[in-house]
N, C-alpha and C positions, 0 to 999 in steps of 0.2 A: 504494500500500500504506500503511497506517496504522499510524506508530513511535506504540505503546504511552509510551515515553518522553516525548512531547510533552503539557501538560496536559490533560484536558478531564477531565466525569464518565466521561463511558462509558469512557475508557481508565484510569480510578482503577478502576470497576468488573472492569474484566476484569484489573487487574492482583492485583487482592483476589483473587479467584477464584482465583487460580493461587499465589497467596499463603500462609504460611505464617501461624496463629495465632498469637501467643505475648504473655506478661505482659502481656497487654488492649488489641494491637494488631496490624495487618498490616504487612509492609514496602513501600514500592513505592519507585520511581526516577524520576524527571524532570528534564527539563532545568532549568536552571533560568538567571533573568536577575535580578539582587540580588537572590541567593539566595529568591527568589518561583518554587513551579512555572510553567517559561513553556511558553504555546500551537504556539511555533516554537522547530524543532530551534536547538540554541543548542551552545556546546562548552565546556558545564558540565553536568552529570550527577548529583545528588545523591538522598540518600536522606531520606524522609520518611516519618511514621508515622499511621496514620491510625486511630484509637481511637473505633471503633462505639458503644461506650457512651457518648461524649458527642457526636458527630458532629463530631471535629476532628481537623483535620489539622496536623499536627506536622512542624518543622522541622530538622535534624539537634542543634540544639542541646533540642529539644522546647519551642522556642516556638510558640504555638497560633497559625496562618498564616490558617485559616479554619476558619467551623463552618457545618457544612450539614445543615438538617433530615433532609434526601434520605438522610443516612447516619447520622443518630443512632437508634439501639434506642429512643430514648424516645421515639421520632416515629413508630415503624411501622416501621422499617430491619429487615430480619432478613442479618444477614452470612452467608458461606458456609458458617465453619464450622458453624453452627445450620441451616443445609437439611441436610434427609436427604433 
Protein backbone atom coordinates (compact mmCIF):
# COMPACT_ATOMS: atom_id res chain seq x y z
CA UNK A 1 0.00 0.00 0.00
CA UNK A 2 1.32 3.52 -0.77
CA UNK A 3 1.66 6.10 2.65
CA UNK A 4 0.77 9.25 0.89
CA UNK A 5 3.11 10.72 3.70
CA UNK A 6 6.24 9.49 2.00
CA UNK A 7 7.72 12.15 -0.69
CA UNK A 8 7.21 11.73 -4.40
CA UNK A 9 5.14 13.86 -7.06
CA UNK A 10 2.26 11.62 -7.45
CA UNK A 11 1.67 11.50 -3.63
CA UNK A 12 2.07 15.72 -3.57
CA UNK A 13 -0.57 15.33 -6.39
CA UNK A 14 -3.19 13.31 -4.61
CA UNK A 15 -2.59 14.90 -1.50
CA UNK A 16 -3.56 18.56 -3.21
CA UNK A 17 -6.57 16.92 -4.49
CA UNK A 18 -7.84 16.03 -1.21
CA UNK A 19 -6.42 19.24 -0.06
CA UNK A 20 -7.98 22.38 1.12
CA UNK A 21 -7.22 25.80 -0.88
CA UNK A 22 -6.52 28.63 1.15
CA UNK A 23 -4.32 32.24 1.09
CA UNK A 24 -2.53 30.81 -2.24
CA UNK A 25 -1.68 27.50 -1.04
CA UNK A 26 -2.40 23.78 -0.21
CA UNK A 27 -1.48 21.95 2.90
CA UNK A 28 0.18 18.44 2.70
CA UNK A 29 2.25 16.31 5.40
CA UNK A 30 5.56 14.39 4.90
CA UNK A 31 7.92 12.75 6.59
CA UNK A 32 10.47 14.30 6.79
CA UNK A 33 14.79 13.77 7.27
CA UNK A 34 16.42 17.45 8.01
CA UNK A 35 13.59 18.71 7.89
CA UNK A 36 13.62 17.94 3.75
CA UNK A 37 10.32 15.90 2.57
CA UNK A 38 11.83 12.20 2.73
CA UNK A 39 11.08 9.31 0.09
CA UNK A 40 11.13 6.77 3.37
CA UNK A 41 8.61 6.43 6.05
CA UNK A 42 10.89 8.25 8.76
CA UNK A 43 9.21 9.23 12.50
CA UNK A 44 9.11 12.86 11.73
CA UNK A 45 5.82 14.05 10.12
CA UNK A 46 5.71 17.78 9.05
CA UNK A 47 3.65 20.15 7.32
CA UNK A 48 4.51 21.82 4.17
CA UNK A 49 2.99 24.23 1.69
CA UNK A 50 2.90 24.16 -1.79
CA UNK A 51 1.98 27.45 -3.66
CA UNK A 52 0.78 26.67 -7.40
CA UNK A 53 1.32 30.13 -8.55
CA UNK A 54 4.82 29.95 -8.28
CA UNK A 55 5.52 26.02 -8.39
CA UNK A 56 7.04 25.94 -4.75
CA UNK A 57 7.02 24.07 -2.07
CA UNK A 58 7.31 25.43 1.36
CA UNK A 59 8.72 24.57 4.54
CA UNK A 60 6.97 25.00 7.93
CA UNK A 61 8.97 27.92 8.40
CA UNK A 62 7.83 28.83 4.48
CA UNK A 63 11.25 28.49 3.23
CA UNK A 64 11.20 27.69 -0.52
CA UNK A 65 12.47 23.70 -0.33
CA UNK A 66 11.98 23.32 -4.11
CA UNK A 67 10.38 24.77 -7.38
CA UNK A 68 8.89 22.52 -9.95
CA UNK A 69 7.80 23.54 -13.21
CA UNK A 70 5.39 20.34 -13.13
CA UNK A 71 3.37 22.46 -10.45
CA UNK A 72 3.64 26.17 -11.39
CA UNK A 73 0.30 27.90 -13.07
CA UNK A 74 2.84 29.67 -15.13
CA UNK A 75 4.13 26.51 -16.74
CA UNK A 76 0.75 25.00 -17.72
CA UNK A 77 -0.03 23.45 -13.98
CA UNK A 78 -3.82 23.98 -13.40
CA UNK A 79 -4.52 22.91 -9.57
CA UNK A 80 -7.63 21.30 -8.25
CA UNK A 81 -9.24 23.83 -7.12
CA UNK A 82 -9.40 25.48 -10.87
CA UNK A 83 -10.93 21.84 -12.49
CA UNK A 84 -14.44 21.83 -12.76
Amino acid sequence: MNDLHTYSEENLLAQIENSHYELGFYRVRFYTKNGLPADQPTDTLDEFYLYPSGGTLRDKNFNIIFYSSKFDTYRGFIPPHLKS
